[in-house]
N, C-alpha and C positions, 0 to 999 in steps of 0.2 A: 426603464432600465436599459444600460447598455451595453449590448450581449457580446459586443466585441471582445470584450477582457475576456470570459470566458471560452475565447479560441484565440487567443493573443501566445506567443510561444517567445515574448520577452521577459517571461521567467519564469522559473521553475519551479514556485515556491506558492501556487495557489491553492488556501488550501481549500477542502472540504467545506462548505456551510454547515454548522452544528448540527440544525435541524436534519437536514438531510442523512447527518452521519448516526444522528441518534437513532432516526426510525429504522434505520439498515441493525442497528448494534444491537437493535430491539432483537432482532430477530437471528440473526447471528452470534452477538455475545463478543466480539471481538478481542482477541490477548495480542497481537502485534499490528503495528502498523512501522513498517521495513524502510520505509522511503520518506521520514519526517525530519522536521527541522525541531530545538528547543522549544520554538515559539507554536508550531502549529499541528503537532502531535496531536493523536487522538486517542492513544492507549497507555497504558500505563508502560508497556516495554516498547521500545520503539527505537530504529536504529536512523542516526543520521548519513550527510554523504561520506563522515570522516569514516564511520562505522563499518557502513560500504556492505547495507543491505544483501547486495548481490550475491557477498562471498561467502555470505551467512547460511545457517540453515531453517528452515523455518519451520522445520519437524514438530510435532504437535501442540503446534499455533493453529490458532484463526486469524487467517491475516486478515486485515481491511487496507489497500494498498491502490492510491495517489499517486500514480507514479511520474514522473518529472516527464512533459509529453517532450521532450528533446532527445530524451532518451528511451522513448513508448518500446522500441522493438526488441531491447536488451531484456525491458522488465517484464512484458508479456511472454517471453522464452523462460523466464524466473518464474513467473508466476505458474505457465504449464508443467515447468518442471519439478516444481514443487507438488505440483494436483496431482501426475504422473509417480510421485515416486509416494506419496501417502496413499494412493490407490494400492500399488504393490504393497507394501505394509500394511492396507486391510485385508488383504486374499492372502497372502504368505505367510 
C-alpha cells in the first residue's frame, strides 16, 4: 500500500476508512460528524463546508470529526472549545 495519500494535503476530502470508523462508533456512539461532505459522511447529522461546521454548535453531540488537515489548527481550537464548554455544563 501507498502511504503517501494518507499524508498527501492535495485534498481535503479524505475520508475515514469504514472499518476504522466503525470500531471507534462501537465505542463512542457517534450523533455528528461537523466536517463532511454528501458523499463521505459518517453520521446521520453531519454539516458540510456550505454549512460551515465551525460556526455551528455542537452542544450535546458526539462528534467524530475528520477534519480538513489544511485547515487542522482552526478545527483543533473548535474541537477544544467545544470539550471546554460541555465540561462547564457538566459542573454548572
Amino acid at each position: 500500500m501507498n502511504n503517501k495519500i494518507f499524508f498527501s494535503s492535495n485534498s481535503d476530502e479524505w475520508a475515514t476508512p469504514a472499518d476504522l470508523f466503525n470500531e471507534l462508533n462501537k465505542e463512542f456512539s457517534f450523533t455528528l460528524d461537523p466536517c463532511a461532505t454528501d458523499q463521505n459522511h459518517k453520521c446521520k447529522k453531519y454539516f458540510t463546508i456550505e454549512d460551515d461546521g465551525l460556526s455551528k454548535s455542537w452542544q450535546n453531540e458526539i462528534v467524530f470529526c475528520n477534519p480538513p488537515y489544511s485547515k487542522i489548527k482552526i478545527w483543533v481550537e473548535k474541537c477544544a472549545k467545544e470539550a471546554r464548554q460541555t465540561a462547564r455544563s457538566l459542573f454548572y
